[in-house]
C-alpha positions as a printed NumPy array, in Angstrom:
array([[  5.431,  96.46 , 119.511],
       [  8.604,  98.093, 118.002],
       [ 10.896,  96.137, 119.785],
       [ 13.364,  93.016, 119.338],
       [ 11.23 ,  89.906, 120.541],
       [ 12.973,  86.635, 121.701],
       [ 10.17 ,  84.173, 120.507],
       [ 11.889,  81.017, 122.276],
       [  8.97 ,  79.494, 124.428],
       [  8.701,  80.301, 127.959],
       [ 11.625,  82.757, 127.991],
       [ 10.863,  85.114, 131.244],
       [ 12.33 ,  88.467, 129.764],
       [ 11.494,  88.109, 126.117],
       [ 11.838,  92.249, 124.854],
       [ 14.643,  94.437, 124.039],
       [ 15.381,  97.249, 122.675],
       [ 19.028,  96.74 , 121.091],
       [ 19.996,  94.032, 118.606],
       [ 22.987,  93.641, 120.948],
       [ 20.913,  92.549, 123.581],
       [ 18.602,  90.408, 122.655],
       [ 21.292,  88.308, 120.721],
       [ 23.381,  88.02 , 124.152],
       [ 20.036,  87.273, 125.655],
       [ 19.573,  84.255, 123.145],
       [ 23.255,  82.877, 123.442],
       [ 23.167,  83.212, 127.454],
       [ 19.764,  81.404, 128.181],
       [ 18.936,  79.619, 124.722],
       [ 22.378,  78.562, 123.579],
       [ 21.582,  74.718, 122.991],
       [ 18.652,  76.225, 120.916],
       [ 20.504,  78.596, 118.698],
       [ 24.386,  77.59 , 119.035],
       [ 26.194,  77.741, 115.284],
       [ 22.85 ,  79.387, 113.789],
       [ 23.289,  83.092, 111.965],
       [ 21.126,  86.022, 112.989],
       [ 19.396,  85.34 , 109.782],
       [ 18.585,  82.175, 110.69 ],
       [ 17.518,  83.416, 113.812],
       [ 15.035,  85.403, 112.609],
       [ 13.821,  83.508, 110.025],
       [ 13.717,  80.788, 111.916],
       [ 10.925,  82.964, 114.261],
       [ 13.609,  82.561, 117.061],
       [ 13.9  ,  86.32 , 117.485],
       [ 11.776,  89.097, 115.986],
       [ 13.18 ,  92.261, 114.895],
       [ 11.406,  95.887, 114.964],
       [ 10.018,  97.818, 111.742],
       [ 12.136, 100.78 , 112.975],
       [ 15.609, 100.695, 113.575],
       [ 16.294, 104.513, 113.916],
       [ 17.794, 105.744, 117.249],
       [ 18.097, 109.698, 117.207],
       [ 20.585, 110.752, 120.091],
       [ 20.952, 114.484, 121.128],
       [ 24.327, 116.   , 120.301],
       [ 24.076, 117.993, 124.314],
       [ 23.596, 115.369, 126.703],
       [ 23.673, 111.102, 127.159],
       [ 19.686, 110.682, 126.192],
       [ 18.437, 109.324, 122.411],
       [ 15.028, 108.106, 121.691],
       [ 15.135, 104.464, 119.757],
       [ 12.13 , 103.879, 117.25 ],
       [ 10.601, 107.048, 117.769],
       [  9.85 , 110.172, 115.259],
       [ 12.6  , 113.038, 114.977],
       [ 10.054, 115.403, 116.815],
       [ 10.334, 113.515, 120.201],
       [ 14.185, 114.121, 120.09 ],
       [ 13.446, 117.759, 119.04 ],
       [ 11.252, 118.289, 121.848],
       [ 13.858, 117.141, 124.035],
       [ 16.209, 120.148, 123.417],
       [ 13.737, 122.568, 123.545],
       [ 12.559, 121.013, 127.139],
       [ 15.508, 120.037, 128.061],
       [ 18.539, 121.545, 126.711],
       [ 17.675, 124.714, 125.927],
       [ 17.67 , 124.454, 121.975],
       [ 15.176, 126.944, 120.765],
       [ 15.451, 125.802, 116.886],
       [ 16.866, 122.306, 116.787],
       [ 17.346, 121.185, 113.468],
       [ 19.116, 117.442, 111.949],
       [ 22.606, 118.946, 112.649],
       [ 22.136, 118.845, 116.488],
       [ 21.117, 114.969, 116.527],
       [ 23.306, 111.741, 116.074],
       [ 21.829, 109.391, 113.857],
       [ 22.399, 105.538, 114.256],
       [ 20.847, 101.958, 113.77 ],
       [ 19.511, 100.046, 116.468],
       [ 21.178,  96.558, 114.646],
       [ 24.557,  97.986, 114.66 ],
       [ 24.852,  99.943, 117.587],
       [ 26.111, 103.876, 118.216],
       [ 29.406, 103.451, 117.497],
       [ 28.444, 103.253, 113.832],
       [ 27.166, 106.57 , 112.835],
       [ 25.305, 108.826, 110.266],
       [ 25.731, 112.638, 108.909],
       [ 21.601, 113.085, 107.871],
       [ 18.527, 111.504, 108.451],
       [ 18.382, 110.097, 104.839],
       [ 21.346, 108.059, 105.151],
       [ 19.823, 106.597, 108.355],
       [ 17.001, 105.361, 107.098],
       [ 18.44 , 103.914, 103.692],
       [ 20.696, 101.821, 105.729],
       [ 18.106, 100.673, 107.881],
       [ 15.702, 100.371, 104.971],
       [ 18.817,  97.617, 103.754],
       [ 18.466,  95.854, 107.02 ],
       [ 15.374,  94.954, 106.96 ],
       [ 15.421,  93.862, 103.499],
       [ 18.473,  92.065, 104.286],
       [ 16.59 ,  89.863, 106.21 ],
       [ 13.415,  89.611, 103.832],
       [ 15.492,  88.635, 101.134],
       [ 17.534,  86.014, 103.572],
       [ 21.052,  88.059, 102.821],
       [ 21.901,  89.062, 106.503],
       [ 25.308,  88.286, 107.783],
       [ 26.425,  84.849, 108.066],
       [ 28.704,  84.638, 111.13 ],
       [ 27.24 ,  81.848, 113.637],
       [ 25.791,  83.821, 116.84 ],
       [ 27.811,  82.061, 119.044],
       [ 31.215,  83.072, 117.29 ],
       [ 33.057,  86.389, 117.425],
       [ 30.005,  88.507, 118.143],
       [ 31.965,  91.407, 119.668],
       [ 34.876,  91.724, 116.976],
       [ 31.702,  91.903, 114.214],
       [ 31.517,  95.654, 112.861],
       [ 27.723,  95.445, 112.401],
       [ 26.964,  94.201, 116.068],
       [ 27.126,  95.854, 119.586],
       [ 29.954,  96.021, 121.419],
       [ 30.682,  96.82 , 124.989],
       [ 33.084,  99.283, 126.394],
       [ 36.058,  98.5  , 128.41 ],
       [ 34.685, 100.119, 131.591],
       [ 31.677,  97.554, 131.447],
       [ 29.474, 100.166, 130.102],
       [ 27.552,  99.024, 126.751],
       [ 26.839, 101.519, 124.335],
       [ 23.323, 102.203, 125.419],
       [ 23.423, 101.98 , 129.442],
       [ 22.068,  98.799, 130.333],
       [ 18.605,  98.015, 131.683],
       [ 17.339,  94.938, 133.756],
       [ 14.793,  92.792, 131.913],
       [ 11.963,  94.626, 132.907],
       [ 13.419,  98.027, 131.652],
       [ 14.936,  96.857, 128.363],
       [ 10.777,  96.011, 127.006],
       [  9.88 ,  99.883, 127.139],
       [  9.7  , 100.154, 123.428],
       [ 10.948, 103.609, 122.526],
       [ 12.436, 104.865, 125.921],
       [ 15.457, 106.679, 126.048],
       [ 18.466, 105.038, 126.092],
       [ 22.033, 106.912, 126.906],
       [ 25.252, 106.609, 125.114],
       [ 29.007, 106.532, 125.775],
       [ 30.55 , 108.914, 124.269],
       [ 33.036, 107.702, 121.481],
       [ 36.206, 110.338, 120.315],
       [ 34.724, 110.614, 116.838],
       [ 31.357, 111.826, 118.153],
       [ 33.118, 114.102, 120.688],
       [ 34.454, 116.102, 117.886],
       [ 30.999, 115.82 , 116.07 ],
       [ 29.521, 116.983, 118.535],
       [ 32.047, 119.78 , 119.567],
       [ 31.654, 120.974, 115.628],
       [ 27.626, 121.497, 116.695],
       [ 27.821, 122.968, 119.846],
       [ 30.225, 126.057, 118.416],
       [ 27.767, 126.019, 114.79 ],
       [ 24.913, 125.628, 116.466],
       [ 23.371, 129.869, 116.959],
       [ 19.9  , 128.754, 118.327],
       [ 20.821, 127.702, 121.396],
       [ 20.888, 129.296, 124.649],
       [ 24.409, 131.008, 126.108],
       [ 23.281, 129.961, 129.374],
       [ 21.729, 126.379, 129.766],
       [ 18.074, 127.032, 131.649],
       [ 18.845, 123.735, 134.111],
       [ 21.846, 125.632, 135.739],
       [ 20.349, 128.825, 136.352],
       [ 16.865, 128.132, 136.699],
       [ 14.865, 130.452, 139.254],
       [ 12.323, 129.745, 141.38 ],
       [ 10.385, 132.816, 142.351],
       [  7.687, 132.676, 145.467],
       [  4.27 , 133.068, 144.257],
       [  3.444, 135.515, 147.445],
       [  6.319, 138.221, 147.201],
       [  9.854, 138.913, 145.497],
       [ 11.417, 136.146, 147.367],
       [ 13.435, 134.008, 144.813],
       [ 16.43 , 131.196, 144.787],
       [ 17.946, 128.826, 143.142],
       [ 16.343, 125.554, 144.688],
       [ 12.854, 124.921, 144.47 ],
       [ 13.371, 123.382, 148.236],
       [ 14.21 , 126.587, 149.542],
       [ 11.205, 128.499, 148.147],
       [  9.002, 126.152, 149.455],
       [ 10.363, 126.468, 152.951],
       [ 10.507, 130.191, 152.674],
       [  6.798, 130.13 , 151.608],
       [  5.631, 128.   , 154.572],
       [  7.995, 130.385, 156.929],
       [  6.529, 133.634, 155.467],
       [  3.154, 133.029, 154.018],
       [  1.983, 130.084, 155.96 ],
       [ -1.369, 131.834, 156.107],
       [ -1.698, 132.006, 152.421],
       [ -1.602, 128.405, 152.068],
       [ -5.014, 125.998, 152.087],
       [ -5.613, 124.406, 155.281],
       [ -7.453, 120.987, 155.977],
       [-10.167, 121.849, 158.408],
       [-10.335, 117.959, 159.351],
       [ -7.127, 117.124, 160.518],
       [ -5.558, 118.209, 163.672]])
């Protein structure tokens, strides 16, 4: 599975998606295990595992981005979801699931080289050396939370945080808020008028239409109740 793994024996919620997470996870419930030791160590140690893909694609339009997953599945989210006929790189925020979405990338290509030097990093046994247990938030190449409580990615209960690959939502830093200002005025493919706000719902029976799927369903059982299939059974 493409996820960080907390190997420790026993452990009740051993997945994660986030580096950030699962090294918390380790200091909280395994500290007398892994107090003073380095994330190298960690891992090389086989106390946590990390993923072969450390990509996270977010889209520049709304809070959802796709960890470990191909650029198409982030594509097909703007054309599904926010109304992006064309997407291309330009409309996506690229950043590394080790050091969290406040560190950034302009193109795909830089992504992956960086990740490509994480994971070498730690075949090579030249990860960072600062003990788990010390300074974990100050470090530039860890997770950090925001002051409202809010992590980075919006956090999941155990259960939630093993989905390999789900969508994970961001808080929105000032640097990407200009980014993604810049692609939202550059960006020609997409819609003037976003398809969630001023979606129609049209009755299948006449020219009856509104603006809540609710209300065409009660129009339809108010005006065409004897178009509908009826159970013959039940009374």
């Amino acid at each position: 599975e493409d996820i960080f793994r907390c190997n420790v024996k026993h452990c009740p919620c051993p997945k994660f998606v986030e580096a950030r997470k699962v090294l918390d996870h380790l200091e909280r419930n395994h500290g007398s295990i892994t107090q003073g030791k380095t994330t190298e160590q960690l891992i090389r140690g086989n106390f946590l595992t990390m993923p072969k893909n450390l990509e996270v694609h977010a889209c520049s339009y709304c809070n959802v981005a796709f960890a470990g997953q191909p650029l198409e599945r982030i594509y097909t989210h703007m054309q599904d979801r926010c109304g992006v006929r064309h997407p291309n790189p330009s409309d996506v925020i690229f950043s590394c699931r080790f050091c969290g979405p406040r560190r950034q990338f302009d193109t795909l290509v830089q992504l992956q080289k960086h990740c490509q030097y994480h994971l070498d990093s730690v075949r090579e046994g030249r990860l960072n050396a600062n003990p788990v247990a010390k300074g974990r938030s100050d470090s530039p190449d860890r997770y950090r939370r925001d002051s409202g409580g809010r992590p980075g990615y919006r956090s999941r209960s155990c259960d939630r945080r093993s989905r390999s690959g789900s969508s994970r939502s961001y808080s929105r830093s000032p640097d990407r808020n200009r980014r993604t200002s810049r692609r939202r005025s550059s960006s020609s493919d997409r819609s003037d008028v976003s398809p969630q706000k001023h979606e129609k719902f049209n009755c299948f029976y006449c020219k009856f239409s509104s603006d809540s799927k609710p209300n065409r369903e009660h129009h339809i059982l108010q005006e065409h109740s004897n178009m509908l299939f009826r159970c013959t059974v039940s009374h």
